[in-house]
C-alpha positions in Angstrom: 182.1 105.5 120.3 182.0 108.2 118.1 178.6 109.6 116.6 177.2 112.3 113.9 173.6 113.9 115.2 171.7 114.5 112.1 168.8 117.1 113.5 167.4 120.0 111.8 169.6 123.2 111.8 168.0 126.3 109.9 164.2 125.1 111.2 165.1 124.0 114.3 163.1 124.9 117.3 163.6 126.1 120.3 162.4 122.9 122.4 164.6 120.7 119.8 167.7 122.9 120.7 167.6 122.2 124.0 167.0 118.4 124.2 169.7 118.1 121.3 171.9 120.3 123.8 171.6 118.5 126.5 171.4 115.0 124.6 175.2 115.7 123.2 176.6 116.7 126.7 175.0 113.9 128.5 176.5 111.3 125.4 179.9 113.5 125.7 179.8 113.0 129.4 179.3 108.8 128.9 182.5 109.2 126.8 181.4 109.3 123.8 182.5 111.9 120.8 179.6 113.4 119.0 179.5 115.7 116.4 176.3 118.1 116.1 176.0 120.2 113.0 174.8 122.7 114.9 177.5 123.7 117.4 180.2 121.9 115.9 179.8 122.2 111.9 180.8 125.7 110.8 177.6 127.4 109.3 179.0 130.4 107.7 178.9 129.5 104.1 176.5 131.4 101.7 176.8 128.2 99.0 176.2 125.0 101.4 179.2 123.4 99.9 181.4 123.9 102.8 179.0 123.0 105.1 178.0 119.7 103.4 182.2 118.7 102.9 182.4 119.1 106.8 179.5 116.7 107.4 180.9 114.3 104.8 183.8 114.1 106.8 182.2 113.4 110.0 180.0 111.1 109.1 183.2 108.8 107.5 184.7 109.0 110.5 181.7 108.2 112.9 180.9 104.9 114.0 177.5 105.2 114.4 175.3 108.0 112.7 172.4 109.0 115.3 169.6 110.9 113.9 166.7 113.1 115.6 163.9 112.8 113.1 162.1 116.0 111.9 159.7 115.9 108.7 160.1 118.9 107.8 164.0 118.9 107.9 165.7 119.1 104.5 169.0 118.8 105.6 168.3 115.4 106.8 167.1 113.8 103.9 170.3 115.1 102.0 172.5 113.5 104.9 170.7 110.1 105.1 171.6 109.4 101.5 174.9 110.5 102.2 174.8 108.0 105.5 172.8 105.6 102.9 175.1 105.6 100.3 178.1 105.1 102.9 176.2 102.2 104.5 176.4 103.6 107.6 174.7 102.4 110.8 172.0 104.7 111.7 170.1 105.0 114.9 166.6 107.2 115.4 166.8 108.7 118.9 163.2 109.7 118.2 161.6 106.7 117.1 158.0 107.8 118.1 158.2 110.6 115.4 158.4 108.1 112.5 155.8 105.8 113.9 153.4 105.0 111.2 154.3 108.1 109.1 153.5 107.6 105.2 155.8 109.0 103.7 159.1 107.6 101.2 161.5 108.5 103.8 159.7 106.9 106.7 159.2 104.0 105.3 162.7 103.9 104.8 163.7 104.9 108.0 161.8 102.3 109.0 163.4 99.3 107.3 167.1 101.2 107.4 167.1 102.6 110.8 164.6 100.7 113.1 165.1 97.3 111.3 161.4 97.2 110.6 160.6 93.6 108.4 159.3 94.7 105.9 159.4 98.0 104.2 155.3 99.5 103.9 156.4 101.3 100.9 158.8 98.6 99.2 159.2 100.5 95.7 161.2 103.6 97.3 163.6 101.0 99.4 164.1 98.9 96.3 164.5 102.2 94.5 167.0 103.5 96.4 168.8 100.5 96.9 169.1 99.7 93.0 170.2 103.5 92.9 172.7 103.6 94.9 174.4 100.3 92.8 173.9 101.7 90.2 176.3 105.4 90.9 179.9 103.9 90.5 179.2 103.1 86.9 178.7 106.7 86.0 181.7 109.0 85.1 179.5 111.9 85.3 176.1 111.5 86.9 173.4 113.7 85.3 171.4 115.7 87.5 167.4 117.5 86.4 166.9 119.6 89.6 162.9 120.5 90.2 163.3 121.4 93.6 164.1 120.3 96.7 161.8 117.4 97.1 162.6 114.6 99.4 163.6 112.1 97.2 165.8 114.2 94.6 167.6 115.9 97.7 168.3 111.9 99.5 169.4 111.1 95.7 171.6 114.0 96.1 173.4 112.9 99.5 174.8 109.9 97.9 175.7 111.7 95.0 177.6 113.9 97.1 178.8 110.8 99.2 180.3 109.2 95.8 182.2 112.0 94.8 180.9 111.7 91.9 180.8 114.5 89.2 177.4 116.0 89.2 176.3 117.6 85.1 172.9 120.2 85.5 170.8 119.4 83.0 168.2 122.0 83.2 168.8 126.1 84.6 169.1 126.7 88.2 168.4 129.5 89.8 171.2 130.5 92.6 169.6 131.9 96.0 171.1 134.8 97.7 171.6 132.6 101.2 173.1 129.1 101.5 170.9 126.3 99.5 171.0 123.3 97.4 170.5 125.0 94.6 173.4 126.6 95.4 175.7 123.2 96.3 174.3 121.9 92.4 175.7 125.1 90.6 178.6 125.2 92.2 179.6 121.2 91.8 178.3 121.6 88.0 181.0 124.6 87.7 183.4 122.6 89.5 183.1 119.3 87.0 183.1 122.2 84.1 186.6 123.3 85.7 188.0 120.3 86.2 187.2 119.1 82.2 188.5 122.5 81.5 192.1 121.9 83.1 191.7 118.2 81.7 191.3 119.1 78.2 194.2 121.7 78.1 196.7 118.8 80.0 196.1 117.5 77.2 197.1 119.3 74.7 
């Protein structure tokens, strides 16, 4: 088989490391390929962009996207609409950590992941669900960024996952280190490019 790990990377801690460590290796030594953002997806990137292109990739060519739930991971949320979006088949190797959590994302977890019944939060599921129909009739998707809140970054995953051209519709304000932020200016720039290039083929 061949996995993707979505775990924290920036806020990771140092107990997390070493069970995601030694989870890979022991999955490696079953057979198995696994990619781990960590180790394996290269972090030097002071926009995100790269970073986020590498995972793409991954996660098209995994068979099974494996994910080691952390609330307070940002990074996840942004990959679990990109794994949403691609429809694929995601397993919690934490379970216990999402437990009864009330939160949007658990919730969806919950239903997506762990197969639960019946969504306890059944707005955000239908919400997302009727979202992600609804991205391959846009040409250009427009975007108002207010922050890096759990919903607008999953939003934002299968966005990215659609390859769809992303238009800013408010000011945002690039961060000296690697952020979403970041990824948003720098795919708004891009689509302004590309309609650039478009425009004088034209002519």
């Amino acid at each position: 088989m061949n996995y993707f790990l979505i775990s924290p990377v920036r806020g990771i801690t140092d107990g997390e490391r070493d069970f995601l460590r030694s989870f890979v290796a022991k999955t490696r030594a079953d057979g198995n390929q696994i990619h781990f953002p960590l180790d394996d997806t290269v972090q030097d990137d002071r926009i995100g962009l790269f970073i986020q292109r590498q995972n793409l990739a991954k996660i098209v060519e995994a068979d099974v996207v494996l994910q080691y739930y952390s609330p307070t991971s940002k990074g996840s949320l942004f990959d679990d609409g990109m794994v949403f979006y691609l429809g694929k088949p995601l397993t919690i190797v934490n379970p216990e950590a999402v437990g009864t959590l009330k939160t949007p994302i658990a919730s969806f977890l919950r239903w997506y992941a762990l197969k639960s019944s019946l969504p306890t939060d059944m707005m955000v599921v239908v919400g997302q669900v009727l979202r992600r129909g609804m991205i391959p009739c846009y040409a250009e998707v427009p975007v108002e960024w207010k922050g890096p809140e759990p919903g607008a970054l999953f939003d934002l995953g299968m966005l990215f996952a659609a390859g769809k051209p992303i238009v800013l519709m408010n000011k945002v304000k690039a961060t000296p280190e690697k952020s979403f932020e970041n990824v948003l200016i720098a795919l708004d720039r891009m689509r302004r490019i590309g309609a650039l290039v478009h425009d004088f083929g034209a002519r």
